[in-house]
SERO-231073 format. One record per atom (N, C-alpha, C): residue in three letters; atom name; x, y, z. Coordinates in Angstrom, 2 decimals. Layout:
<recs>
REC  resn  name       xx       yy       zz
REC   ALA    CA        X        Y        Z
...
</recs>
This chain:
<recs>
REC  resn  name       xx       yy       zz
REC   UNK     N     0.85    -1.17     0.00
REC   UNK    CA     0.00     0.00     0.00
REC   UNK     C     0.89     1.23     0.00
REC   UNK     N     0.86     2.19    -0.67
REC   UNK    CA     1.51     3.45    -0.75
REC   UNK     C    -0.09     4.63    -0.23
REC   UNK     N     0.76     5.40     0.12
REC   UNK    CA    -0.62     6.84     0.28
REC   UNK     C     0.09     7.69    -0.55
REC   UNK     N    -0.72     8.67    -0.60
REC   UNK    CA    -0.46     9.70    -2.03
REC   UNK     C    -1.47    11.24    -1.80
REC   UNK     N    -0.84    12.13    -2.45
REC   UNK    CA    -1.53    13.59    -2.64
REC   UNK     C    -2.36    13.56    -3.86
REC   UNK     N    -3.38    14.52    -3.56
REC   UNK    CA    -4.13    14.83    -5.06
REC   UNK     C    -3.23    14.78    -6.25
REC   UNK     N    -1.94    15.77    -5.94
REC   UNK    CA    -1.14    15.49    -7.24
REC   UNK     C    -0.65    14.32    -8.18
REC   UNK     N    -0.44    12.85    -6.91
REC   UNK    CA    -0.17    11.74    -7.28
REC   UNK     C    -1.74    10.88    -7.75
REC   UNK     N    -3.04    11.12    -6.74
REC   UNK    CA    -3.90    10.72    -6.87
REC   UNK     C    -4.77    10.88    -8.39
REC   UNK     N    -4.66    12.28    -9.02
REC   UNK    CA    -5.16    12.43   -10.00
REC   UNK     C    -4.61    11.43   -11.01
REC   UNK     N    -2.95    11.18   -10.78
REC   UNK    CA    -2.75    10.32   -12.16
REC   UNK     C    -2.89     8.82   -11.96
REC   UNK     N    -3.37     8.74   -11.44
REC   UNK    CA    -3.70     7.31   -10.96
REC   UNK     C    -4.46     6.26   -12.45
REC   UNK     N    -4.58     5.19   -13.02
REC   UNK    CA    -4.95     4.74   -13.75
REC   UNK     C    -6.07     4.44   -13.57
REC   UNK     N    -7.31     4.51   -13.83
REC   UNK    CA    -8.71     4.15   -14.28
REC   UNK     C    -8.54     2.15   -13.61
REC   UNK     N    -9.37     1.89   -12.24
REC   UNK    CA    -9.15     1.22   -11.73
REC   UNK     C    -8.69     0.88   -10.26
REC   UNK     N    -8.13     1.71   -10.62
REC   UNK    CA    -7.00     1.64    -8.82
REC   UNK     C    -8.05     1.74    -7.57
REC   UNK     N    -7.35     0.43    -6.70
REC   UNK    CA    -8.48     0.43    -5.87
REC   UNK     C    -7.87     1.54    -4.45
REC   UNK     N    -9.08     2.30    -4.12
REC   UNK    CA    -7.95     3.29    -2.91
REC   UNK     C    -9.03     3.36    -1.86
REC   UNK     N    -8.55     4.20    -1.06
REC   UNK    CA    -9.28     4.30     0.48
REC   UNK     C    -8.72     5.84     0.80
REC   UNK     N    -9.54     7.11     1.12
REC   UNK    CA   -10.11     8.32     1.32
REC   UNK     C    -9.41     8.34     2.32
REC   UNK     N    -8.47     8.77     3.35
REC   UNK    CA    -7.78     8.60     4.33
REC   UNK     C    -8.28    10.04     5.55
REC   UNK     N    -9.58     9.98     6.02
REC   UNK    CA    -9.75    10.60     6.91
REC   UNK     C    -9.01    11.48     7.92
REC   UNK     N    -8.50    12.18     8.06
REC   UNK    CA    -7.19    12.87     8.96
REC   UNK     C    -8.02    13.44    10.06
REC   UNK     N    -7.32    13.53    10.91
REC   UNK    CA    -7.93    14.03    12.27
REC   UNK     C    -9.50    13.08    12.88
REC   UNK     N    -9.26    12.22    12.12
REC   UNK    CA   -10.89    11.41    12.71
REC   UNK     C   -10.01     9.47    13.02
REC   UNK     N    -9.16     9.76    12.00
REC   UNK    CA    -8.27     8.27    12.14
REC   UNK     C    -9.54     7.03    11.55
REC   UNK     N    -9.74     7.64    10.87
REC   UNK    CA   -10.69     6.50     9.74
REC   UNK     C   -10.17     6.62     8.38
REC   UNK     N   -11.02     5.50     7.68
REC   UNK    CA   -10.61     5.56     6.06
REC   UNK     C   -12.00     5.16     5.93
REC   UNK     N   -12.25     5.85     4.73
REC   UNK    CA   -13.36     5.58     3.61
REC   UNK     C   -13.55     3.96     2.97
REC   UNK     N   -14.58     3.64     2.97
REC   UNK    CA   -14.75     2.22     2.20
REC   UNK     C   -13.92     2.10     0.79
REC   UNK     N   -13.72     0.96     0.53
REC   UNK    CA   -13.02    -0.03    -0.10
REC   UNK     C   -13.61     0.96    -2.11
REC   UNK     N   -13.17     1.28    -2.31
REC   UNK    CA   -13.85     2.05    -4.09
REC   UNK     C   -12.45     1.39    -4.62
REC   UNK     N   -13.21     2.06    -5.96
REC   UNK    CA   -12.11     1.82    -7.46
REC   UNK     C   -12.61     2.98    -8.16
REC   UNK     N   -11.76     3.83    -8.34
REC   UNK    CA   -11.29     4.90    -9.27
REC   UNK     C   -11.86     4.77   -11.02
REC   UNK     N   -13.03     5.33   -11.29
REC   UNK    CA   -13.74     5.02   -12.85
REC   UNK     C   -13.24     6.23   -14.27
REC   UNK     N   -12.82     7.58   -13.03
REC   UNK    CA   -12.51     8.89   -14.01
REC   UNK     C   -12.36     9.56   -12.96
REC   UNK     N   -11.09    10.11   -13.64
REC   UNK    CA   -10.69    11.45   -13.15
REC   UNK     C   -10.82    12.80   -14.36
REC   UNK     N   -11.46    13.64   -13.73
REC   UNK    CA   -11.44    14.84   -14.86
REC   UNK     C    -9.95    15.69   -14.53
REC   UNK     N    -9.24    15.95   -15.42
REC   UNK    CA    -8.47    17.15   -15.14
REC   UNK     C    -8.13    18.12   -15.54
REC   UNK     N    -9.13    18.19   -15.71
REC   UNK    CA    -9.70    19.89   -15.99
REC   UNK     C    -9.29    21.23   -14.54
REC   UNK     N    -8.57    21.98   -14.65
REC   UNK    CA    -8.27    23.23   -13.42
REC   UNK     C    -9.26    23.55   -13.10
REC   UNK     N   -10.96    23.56   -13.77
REC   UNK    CA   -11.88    24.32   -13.07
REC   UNK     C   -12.59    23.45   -12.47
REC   UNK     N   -11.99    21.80   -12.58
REC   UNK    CA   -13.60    20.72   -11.38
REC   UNK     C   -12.60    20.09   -10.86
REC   UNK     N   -11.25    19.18   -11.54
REC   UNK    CA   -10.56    18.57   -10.55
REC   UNK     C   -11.95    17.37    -9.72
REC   UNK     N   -12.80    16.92   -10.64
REC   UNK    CA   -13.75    15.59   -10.40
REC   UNK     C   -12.88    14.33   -10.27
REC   UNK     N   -13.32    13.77    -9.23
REC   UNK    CA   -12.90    12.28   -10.00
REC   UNK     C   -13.81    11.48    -9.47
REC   UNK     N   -14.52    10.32   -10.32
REC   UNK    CA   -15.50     9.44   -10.07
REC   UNK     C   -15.25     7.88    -9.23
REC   UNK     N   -16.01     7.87    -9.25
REC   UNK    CA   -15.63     6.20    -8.22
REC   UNK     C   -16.67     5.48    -7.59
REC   UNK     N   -16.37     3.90    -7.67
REC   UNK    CA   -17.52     3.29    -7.17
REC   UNK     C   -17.00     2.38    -6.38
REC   UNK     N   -17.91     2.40    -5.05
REC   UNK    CA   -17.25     1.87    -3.94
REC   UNK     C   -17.65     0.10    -3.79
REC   UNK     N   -16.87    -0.41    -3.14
REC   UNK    CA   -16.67    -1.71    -3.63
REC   UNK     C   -17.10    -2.55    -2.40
REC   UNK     N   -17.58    -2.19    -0.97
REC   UNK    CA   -17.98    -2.76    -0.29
REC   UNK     C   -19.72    -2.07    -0.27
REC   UNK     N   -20.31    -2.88     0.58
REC   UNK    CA   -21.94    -2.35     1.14
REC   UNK     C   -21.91    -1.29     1.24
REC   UNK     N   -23.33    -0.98     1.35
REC   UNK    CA   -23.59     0.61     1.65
REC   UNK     C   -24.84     0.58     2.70
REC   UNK     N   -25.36     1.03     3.62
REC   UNK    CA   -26.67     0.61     4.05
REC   UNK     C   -27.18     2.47     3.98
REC   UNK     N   -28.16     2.25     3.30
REC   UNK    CA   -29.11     3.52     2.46
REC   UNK     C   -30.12     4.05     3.21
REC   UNK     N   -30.92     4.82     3.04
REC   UNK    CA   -32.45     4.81     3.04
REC   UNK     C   -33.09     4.93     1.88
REC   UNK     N   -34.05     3.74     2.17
REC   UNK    CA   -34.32     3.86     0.13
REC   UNK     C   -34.90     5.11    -0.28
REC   UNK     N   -35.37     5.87     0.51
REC   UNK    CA   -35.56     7.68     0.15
REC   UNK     C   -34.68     7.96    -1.22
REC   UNK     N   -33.52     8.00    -0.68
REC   UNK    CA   -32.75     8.07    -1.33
REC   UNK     C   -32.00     7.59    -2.74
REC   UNK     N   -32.74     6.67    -3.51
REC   UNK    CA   -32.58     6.19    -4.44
REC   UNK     C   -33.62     6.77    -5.53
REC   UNK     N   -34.48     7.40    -5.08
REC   UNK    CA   -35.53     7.97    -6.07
REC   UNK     C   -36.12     7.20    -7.00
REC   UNK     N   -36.21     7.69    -8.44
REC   UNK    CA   -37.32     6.79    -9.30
REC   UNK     C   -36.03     5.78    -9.50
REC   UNK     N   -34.97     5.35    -9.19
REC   UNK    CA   -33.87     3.75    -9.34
REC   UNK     C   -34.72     3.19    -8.00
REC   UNK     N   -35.81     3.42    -8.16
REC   UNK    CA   -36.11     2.27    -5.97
REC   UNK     C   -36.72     0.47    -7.32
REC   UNK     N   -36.57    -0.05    -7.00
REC   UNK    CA   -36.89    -0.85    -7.61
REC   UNK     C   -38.39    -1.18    -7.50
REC   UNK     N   -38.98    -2.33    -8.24
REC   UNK    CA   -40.58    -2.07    -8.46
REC   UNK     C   -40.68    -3.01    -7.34
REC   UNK     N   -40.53    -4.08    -6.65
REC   UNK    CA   -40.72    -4.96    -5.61
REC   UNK     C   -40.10    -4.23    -4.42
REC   UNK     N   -39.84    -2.71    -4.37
REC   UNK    CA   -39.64    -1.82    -2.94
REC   UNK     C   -40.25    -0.95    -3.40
REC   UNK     N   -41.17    -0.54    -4.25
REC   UNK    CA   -42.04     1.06    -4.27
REC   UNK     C   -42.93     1.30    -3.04
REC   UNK     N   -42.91     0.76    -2.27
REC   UNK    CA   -43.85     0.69    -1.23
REC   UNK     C   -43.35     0.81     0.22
REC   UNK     N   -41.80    -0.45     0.01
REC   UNK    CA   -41.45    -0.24     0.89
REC   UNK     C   -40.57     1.11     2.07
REC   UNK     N   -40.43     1.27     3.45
REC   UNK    CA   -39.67     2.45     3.44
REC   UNK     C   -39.03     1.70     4.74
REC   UNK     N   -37.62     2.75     4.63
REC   UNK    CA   -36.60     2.21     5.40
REC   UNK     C   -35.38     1.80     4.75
REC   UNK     N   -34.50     1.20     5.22
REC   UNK    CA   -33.38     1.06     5.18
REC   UNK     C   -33.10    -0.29     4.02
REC   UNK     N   -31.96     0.43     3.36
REC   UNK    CA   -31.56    -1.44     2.18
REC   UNK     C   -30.27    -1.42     2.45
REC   UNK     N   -29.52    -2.43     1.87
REC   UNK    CA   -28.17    -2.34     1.71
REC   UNK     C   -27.99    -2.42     0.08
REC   UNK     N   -26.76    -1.53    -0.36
REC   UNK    CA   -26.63    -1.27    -1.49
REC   UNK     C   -25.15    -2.13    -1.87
REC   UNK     N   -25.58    -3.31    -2.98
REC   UNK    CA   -24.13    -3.23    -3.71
REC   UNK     C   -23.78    -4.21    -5.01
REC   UNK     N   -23.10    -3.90    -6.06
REC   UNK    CA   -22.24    -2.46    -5.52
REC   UNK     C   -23.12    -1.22    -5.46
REC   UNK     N   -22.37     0.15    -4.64
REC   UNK    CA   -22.97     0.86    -4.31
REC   UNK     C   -23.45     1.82    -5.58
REC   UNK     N   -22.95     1.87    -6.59
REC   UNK    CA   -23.31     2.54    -8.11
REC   UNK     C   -21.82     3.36    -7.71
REC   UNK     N   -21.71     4.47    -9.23
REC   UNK    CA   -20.61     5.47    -9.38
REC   UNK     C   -21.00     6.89    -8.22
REC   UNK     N   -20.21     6.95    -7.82
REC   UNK    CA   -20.60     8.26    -7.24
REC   UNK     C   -19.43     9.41    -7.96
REC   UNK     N   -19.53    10.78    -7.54
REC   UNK    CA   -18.81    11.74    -7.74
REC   UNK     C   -17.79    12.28    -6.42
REC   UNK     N   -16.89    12.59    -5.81
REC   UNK    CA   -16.63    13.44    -5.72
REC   UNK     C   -15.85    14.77    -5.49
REC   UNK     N   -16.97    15.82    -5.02
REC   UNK    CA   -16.86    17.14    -5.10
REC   UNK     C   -16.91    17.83    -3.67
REC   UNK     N   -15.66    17.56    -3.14
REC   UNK    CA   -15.04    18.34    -2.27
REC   UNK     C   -14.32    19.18    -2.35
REC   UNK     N   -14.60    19.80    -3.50
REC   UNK    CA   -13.21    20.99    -4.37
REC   UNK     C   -11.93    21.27    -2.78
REC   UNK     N   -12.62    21.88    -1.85
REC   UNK    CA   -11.63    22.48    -1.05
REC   UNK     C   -10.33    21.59    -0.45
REC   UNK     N   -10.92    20.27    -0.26
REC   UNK    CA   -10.16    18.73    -0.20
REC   UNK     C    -9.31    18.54    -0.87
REC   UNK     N    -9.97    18.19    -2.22
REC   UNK    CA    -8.84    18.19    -3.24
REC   UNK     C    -7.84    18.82    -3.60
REC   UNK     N    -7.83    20.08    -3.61
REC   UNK    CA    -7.02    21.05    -4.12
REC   UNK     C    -6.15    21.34    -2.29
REC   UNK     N    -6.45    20.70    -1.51
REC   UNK    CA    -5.39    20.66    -0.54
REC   UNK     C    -4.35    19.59    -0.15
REC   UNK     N    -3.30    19.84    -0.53
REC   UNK    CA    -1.98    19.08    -0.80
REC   UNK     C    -2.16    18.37     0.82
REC   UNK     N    -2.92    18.57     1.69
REC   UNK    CA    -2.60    17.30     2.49
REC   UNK     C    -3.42    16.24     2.90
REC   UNK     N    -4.35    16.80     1.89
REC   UNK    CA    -5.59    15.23     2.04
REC   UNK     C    -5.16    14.30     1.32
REC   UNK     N    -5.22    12.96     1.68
REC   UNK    CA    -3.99    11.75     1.06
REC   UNK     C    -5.32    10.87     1.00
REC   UNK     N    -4.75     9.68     0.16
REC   UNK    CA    -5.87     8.83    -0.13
REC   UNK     C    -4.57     7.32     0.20
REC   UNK     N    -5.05     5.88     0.30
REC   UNK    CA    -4.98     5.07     0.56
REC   UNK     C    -4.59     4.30    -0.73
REC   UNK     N    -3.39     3.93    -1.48
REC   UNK    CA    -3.59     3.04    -2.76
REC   UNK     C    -3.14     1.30    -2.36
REC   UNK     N    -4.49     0.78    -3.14
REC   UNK    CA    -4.12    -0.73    -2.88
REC   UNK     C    -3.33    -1.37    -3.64
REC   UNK     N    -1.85    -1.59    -4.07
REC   UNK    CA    -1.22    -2.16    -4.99
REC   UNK     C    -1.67    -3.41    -5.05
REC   UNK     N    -0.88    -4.00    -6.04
REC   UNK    CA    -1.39    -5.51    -6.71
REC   UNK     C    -1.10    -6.83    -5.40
REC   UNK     N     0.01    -6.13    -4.64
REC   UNK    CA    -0.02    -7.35    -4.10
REC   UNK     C    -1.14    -7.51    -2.91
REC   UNK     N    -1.42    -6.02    -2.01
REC   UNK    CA    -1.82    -5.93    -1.22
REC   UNK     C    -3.84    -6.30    -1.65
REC   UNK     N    -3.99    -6.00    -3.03
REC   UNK    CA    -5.10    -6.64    -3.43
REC   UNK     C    -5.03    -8.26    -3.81
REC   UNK     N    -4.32    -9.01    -3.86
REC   UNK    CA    -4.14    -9.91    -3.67
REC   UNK     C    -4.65   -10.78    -1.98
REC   UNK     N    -3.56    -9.99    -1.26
REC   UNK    CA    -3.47   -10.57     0.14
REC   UNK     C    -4.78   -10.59     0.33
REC   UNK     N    -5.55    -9.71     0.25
REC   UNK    CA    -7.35    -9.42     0.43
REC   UNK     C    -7.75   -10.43     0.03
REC   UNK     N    -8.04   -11.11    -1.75
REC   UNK    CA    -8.84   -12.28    -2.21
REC   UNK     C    -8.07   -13.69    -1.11
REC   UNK     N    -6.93   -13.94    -1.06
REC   UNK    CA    -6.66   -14.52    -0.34
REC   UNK     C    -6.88   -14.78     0.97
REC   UNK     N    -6.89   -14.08     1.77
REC   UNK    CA    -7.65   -13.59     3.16
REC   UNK     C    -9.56   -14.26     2.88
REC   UNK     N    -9.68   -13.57     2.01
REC   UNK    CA   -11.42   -13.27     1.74
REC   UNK     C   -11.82   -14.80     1.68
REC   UNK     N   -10.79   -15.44     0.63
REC   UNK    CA   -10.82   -17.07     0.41
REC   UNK     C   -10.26   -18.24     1.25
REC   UNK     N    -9.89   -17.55     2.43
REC   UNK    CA    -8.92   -18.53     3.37
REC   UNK     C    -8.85   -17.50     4.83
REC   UNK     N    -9.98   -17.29     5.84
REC   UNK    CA   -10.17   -16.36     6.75
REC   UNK     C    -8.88   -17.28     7.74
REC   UNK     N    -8.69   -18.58     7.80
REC   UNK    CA    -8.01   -18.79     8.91
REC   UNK     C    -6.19   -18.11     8.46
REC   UNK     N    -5.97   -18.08     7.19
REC   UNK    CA    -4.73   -17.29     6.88
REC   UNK     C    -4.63   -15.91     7.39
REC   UNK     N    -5.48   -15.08     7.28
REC   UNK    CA    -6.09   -13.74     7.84
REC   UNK     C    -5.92   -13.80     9.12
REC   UNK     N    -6.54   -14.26     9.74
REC   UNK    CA    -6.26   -14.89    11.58
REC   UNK     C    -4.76   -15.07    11.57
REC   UNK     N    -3.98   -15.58    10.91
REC   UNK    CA    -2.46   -15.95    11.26
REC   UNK     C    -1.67   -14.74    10.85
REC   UNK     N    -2.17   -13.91     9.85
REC   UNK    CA    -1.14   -13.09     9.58
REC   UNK     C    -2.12   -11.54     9.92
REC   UNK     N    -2.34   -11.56    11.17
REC   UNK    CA    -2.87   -10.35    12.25
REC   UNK     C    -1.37    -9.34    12.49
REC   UNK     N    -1.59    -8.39    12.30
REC   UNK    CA    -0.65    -7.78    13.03
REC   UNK     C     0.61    -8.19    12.24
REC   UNK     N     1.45    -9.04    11.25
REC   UNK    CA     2.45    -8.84    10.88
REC   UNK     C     3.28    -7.28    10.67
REC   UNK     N     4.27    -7.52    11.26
REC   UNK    CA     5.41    -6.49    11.20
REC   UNK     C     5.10    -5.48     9.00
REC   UNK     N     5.01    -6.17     8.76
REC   UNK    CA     5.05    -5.85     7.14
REC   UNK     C     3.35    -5.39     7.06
REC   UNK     N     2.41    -5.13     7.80
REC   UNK    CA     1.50    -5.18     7.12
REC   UNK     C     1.29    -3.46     8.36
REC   UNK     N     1.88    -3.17     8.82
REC   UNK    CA     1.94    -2.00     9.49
REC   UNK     C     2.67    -0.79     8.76
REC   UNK     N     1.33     0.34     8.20
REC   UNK    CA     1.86     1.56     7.12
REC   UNK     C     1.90     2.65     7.81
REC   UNK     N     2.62     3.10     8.38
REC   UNK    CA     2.63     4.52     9.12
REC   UNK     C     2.04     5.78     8.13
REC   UNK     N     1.34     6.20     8.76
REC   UNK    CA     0.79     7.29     8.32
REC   UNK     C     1.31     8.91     8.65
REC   UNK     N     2.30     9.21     7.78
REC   UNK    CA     2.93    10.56     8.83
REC   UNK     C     1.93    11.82     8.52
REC   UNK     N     1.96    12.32     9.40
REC   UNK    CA     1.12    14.03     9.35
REC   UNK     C     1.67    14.95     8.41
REC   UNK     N     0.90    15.49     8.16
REC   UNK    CA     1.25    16.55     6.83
REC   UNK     C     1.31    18.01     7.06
REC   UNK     N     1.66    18.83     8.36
REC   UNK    CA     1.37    19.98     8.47
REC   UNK     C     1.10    21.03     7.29
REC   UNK     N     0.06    21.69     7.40
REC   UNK    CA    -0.48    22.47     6.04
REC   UNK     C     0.28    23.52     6.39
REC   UNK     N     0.54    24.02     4.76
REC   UNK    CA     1.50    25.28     4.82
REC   UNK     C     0.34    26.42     4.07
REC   UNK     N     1.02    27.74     4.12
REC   UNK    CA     0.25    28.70     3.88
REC   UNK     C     0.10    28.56     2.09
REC   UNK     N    -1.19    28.70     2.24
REC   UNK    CA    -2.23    28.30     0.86
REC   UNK     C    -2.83    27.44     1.19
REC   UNK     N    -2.35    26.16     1.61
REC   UNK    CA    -3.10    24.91     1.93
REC   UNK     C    -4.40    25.02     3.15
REC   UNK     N    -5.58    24.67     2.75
REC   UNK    CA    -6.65    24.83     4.13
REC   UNK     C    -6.68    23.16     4.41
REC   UNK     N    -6.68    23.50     6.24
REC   UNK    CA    -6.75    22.06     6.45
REC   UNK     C    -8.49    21.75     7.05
</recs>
């Protein structure tokens, strides 16, 4: 796993699976894959569809609610979750919001894990599977 800046994040290849790296909350964003990046100076978009569950309110799906839930109300689980957008302009364009990249091997270790949970159980906590995350103090221009 490597982490990365918008600058590295934008060139990322159509695919790449990453994780949103929350700062100051010490979370990461669900499991996505990268569909488009615009790079364009005036949107700086990039699209993506996230690759684990989602739990919704079907409110929220509008005329996509399916015809065997038009009735129903409350909560679904979504997946996959569809493409989303986004548009955090102020995020993006700040050199210290970092995102999470899953290289090939570390997407590997996952299907493996996913296909063999007692391997997962044995390799807890390995020395190699620990990514330090260093802080990025924002400099003047940058909003944190």
């Amino acid at each position: 796993m490597k982490i990365v800046n918008w600058t590295e994040f934008k060139k990322q290849p159509m695919g790449t699976i990453f994780q949103e790296i929350l700062e100051g909350v010490g979370e990461l964003q669900p499991l996505s894959i990268l569909t488009h990046v615009d790079n364009e100076e005036t949107t700086n978009d990039f699209y993506y569809a996230q690759l684990t569950p989602e739990m919704v309110d079907i409110g929220t799906l509008g005329d996509y609610r399916p015809s065997e839930l038009k009735s129903f109300n409350g909560d679904v689980v979504l997946h996959p979750s569809g493409i989303g957008r986004y548009g955090r302009y102020d995020l993006i364009s700040n050199e210290t919001k970092r995102w999470l990249i899953w290289e090939n091997v570390d997407r590997e270790r996952l299907a493996h894990w996913l296909l063999n949970p007692e391997m997962a159980v044995g390799q807890q906590n390995d020395d190699d599977l620990i990514l330090p995350v260093p802080y990025i103090a924002p400099t003047k221009g940058n909003k944190k």
